[in-house]
Residue frames as a rotation matrix with the C-alpha (Angstrom) as fourth column:
UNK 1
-0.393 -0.813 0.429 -43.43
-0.903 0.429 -0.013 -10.32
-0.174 -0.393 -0.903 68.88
UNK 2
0.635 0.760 -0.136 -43.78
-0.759 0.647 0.068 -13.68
0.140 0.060 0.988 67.94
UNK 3
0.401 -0.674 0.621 -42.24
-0.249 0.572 0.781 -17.51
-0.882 -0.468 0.062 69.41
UNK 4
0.549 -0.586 -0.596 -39.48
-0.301 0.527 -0.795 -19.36
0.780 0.616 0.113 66.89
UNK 5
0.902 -0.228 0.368 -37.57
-0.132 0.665 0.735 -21.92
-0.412 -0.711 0.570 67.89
UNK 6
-0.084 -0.930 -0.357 -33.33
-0.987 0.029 0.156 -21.68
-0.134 0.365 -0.921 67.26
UNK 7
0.866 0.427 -0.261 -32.09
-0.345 0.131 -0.930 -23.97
-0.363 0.895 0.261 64.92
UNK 8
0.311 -0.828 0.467 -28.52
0.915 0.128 -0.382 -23.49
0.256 0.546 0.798 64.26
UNK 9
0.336 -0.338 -0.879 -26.29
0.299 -0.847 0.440 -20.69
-0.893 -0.411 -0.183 63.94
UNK 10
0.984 -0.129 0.125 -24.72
0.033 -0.555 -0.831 -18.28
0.176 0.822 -0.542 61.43
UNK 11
0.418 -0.865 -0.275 -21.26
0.624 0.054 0.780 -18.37
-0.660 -0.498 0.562 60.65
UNK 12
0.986 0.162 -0.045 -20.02
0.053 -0.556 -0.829 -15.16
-0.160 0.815 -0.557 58.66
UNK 13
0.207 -0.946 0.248 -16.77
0.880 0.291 0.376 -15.18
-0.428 0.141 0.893 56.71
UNK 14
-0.874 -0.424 0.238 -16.65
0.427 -0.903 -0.040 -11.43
0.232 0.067 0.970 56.38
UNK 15
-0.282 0.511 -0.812 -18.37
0.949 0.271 -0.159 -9.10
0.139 -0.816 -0.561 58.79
UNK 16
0.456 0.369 0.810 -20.51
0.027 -0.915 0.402 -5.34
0.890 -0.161 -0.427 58.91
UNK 17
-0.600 -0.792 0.116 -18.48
0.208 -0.294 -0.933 -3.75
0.773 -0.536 0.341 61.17
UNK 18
-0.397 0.447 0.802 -21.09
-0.861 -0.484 -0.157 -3.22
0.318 -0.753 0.577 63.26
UNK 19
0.736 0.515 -0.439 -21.50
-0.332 0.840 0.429 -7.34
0.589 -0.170 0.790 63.93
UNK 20
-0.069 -0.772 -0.632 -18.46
-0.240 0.628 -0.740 -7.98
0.968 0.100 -0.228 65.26
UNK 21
-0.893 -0.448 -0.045 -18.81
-0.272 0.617 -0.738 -10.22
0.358 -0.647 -0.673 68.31
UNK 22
-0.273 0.876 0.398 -22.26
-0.900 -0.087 -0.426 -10.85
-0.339 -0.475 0.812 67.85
UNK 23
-0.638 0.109 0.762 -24.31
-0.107 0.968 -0.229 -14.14
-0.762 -0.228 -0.606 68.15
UNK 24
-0.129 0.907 -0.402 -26.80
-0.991 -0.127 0.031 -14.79
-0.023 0.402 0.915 64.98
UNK 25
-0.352 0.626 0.695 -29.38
0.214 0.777 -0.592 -17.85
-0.911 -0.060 -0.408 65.05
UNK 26
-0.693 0.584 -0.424 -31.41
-0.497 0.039 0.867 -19.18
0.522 0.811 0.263 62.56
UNK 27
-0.731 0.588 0.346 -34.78
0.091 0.587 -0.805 -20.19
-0.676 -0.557 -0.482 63.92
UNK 28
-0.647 0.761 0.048 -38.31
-0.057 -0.111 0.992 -20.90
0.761 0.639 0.115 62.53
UNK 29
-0.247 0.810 0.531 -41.96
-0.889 -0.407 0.208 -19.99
0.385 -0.421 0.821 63.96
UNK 30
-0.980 0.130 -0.152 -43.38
0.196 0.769 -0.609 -22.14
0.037 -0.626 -0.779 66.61
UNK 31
-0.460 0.873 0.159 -47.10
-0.827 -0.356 -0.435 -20.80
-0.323 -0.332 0.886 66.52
UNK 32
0.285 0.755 -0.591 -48.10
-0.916 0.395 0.062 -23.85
0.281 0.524 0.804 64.37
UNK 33
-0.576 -0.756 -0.312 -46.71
-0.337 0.567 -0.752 -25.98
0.745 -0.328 -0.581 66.50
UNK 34
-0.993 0.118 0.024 -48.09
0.011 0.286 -0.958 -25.16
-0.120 -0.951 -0.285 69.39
UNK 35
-0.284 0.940 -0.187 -51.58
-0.882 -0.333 -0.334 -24.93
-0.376 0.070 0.924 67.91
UNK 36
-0.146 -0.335 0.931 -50.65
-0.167 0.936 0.311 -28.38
-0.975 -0.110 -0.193 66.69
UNK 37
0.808 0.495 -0.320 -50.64
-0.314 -0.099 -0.944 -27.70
-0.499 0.863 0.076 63.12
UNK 38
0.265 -0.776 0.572 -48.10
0.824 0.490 0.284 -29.63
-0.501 0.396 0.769 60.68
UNK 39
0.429 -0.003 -0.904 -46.01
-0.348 -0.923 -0.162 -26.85
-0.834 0.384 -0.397 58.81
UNK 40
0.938 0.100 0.331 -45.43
0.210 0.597 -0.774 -27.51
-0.276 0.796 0.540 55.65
UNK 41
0.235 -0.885 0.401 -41.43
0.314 -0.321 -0.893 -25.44
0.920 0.336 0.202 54.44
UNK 42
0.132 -0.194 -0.972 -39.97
0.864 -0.459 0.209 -24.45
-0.487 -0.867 0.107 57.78
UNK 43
0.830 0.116 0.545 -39.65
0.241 -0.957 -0.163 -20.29
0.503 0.267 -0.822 57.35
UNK 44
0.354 -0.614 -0.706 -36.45
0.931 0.303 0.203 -19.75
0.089 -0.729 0.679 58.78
UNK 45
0.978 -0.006 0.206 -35.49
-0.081 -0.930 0.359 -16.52
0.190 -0.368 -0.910 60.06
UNK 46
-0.489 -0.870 -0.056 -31.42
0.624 -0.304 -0.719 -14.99
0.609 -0.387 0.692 61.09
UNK 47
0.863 0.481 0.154 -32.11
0.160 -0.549 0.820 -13.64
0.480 -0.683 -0.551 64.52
UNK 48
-0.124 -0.804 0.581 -29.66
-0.596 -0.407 -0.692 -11.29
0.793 -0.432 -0.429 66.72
UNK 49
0.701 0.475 -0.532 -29.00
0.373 0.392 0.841 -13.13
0.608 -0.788 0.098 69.49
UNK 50
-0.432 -0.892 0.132 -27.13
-0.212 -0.042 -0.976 -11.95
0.876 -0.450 -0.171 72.61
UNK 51
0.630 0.507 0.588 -29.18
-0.759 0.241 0.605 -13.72
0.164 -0.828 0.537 75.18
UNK 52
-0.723 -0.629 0.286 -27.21
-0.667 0.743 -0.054 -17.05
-0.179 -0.230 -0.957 74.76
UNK 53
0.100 0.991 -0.085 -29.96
-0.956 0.072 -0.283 -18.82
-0.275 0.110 0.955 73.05
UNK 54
-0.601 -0.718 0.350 -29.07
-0.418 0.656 0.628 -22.70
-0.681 0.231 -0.695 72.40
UNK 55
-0.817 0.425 -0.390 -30.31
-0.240 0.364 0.900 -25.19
0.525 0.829 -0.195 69.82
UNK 56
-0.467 0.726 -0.506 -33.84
0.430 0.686 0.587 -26.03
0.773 0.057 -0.632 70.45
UNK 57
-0.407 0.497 -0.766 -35.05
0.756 -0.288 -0.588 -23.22
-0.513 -0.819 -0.258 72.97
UNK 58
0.318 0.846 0.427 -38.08
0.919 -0.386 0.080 -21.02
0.233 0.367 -0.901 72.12
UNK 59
-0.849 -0.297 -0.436 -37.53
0.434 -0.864 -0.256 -17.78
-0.301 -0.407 0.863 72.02
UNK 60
0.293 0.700 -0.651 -39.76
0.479 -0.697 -0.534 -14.42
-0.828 -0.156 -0.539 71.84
UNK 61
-0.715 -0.695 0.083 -38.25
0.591 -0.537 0.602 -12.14
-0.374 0.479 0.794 68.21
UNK 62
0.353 0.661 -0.663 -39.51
0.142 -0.738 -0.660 -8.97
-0.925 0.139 -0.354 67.76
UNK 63
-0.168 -0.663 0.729 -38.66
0.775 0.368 0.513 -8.19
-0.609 0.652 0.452 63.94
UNK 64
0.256 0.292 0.922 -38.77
0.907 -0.402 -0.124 -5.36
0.334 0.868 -0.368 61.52
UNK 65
0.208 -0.251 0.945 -38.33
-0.148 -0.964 -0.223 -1.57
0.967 -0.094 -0.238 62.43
UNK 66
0.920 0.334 0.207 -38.78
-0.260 0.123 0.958 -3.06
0.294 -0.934 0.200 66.24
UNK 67
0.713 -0.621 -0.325 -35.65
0.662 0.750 0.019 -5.36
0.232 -0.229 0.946 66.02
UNK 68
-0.095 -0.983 -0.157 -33.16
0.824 0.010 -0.566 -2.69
0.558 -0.183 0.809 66.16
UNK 69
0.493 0.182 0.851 -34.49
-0.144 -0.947 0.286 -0.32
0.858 -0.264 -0.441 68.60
UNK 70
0.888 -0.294 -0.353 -32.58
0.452 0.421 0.786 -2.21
-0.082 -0.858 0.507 71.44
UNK 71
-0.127 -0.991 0.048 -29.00
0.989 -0.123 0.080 -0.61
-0.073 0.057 0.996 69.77
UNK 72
0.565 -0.126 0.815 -30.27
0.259 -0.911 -0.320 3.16
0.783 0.392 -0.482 69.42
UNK 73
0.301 -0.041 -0.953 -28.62
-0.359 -0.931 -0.073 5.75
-0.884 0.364 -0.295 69.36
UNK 74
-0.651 -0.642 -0.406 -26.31
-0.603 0.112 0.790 3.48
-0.461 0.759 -0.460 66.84
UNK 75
0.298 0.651 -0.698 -27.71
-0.931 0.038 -0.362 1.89
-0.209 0.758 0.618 63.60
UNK 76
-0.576 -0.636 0.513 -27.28
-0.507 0.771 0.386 -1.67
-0.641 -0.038 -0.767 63.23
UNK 77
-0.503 0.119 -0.856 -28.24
-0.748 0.436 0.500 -3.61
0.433 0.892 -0.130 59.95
UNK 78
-0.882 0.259 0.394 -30.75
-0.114 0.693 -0.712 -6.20
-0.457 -0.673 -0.581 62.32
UNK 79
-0.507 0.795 -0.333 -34.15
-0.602 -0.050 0.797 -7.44
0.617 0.605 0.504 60.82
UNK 80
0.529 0.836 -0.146 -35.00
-0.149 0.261 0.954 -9.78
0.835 -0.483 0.262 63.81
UNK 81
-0.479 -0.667 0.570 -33.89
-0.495 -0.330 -0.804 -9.49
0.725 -0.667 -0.172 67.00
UNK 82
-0.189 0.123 -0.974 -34.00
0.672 0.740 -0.037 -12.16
0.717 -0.661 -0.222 70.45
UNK 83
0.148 0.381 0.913 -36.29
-0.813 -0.478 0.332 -10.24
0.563 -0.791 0.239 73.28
UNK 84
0.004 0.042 0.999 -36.49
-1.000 0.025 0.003 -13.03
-0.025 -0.999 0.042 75.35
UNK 85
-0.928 -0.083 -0.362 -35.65
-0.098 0.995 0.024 -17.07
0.359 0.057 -0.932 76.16
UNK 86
0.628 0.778 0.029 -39.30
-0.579 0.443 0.684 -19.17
0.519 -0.446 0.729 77.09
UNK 87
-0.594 -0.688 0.417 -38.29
-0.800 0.453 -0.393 -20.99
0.081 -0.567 -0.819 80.06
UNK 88
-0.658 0.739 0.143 -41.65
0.567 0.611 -0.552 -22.62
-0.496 -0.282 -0.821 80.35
UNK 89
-0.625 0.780 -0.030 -44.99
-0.629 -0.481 0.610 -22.10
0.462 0.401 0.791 77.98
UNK 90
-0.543 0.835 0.087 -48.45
0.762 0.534 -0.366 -23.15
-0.352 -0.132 -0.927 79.68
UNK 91
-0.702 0.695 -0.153 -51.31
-0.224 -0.012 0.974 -23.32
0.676 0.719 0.164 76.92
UNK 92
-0.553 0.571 0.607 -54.42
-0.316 0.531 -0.787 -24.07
-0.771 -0.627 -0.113 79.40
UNK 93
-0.850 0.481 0.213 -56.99
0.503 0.862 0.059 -26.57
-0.155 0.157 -0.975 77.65
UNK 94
-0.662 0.730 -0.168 -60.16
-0.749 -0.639 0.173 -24.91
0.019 0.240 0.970 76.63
């Protein structure tokens, strides 16, 4: 699981029957952020969202084989999937 921060959104003009009424995001990785590193191309990612994730909140996406184990039994075309909003991240200071 790793953090990314939402972005935007996906708007699809023809839909896998198995999307209809779902939420996708486009976010990109926050680790080099918070380690305070400059990234150089943002990496943007299409994450499932049905938390209700808005523009600019951190989330948690678990991705590959992981992302769609939330829909078994049924099979859903998903490559990263929203586990959880960050309400709050404290980094202590070393």
């Amino acid at each position: 699981m790793q953090l990314y921060q939402v972005n935007g959104k996906v708007t699809l003009s023809r839909v896998h029957p198995t999307f209809v009424g779902c939420s996708l995001k486009t976010a990109e990785a926050y680790g080099e952020k918070l380690l305070g590193r400059p990234s150089a191309e943002p990496d943007l990612v299409v994450v499932w969202d049905d938390l209700g994730a808005a523009n600019g909140s951190i989330i948690a996406v678990s991705d590959g084989g992981e992302a769609a184990q939330p829909f078994r039994p049924s099979q859903k075309p998903v490559d990263a999937y929203n586990a959880a909003i960050i309400d709050e991240l404290n980094i202590p200071k070393t």
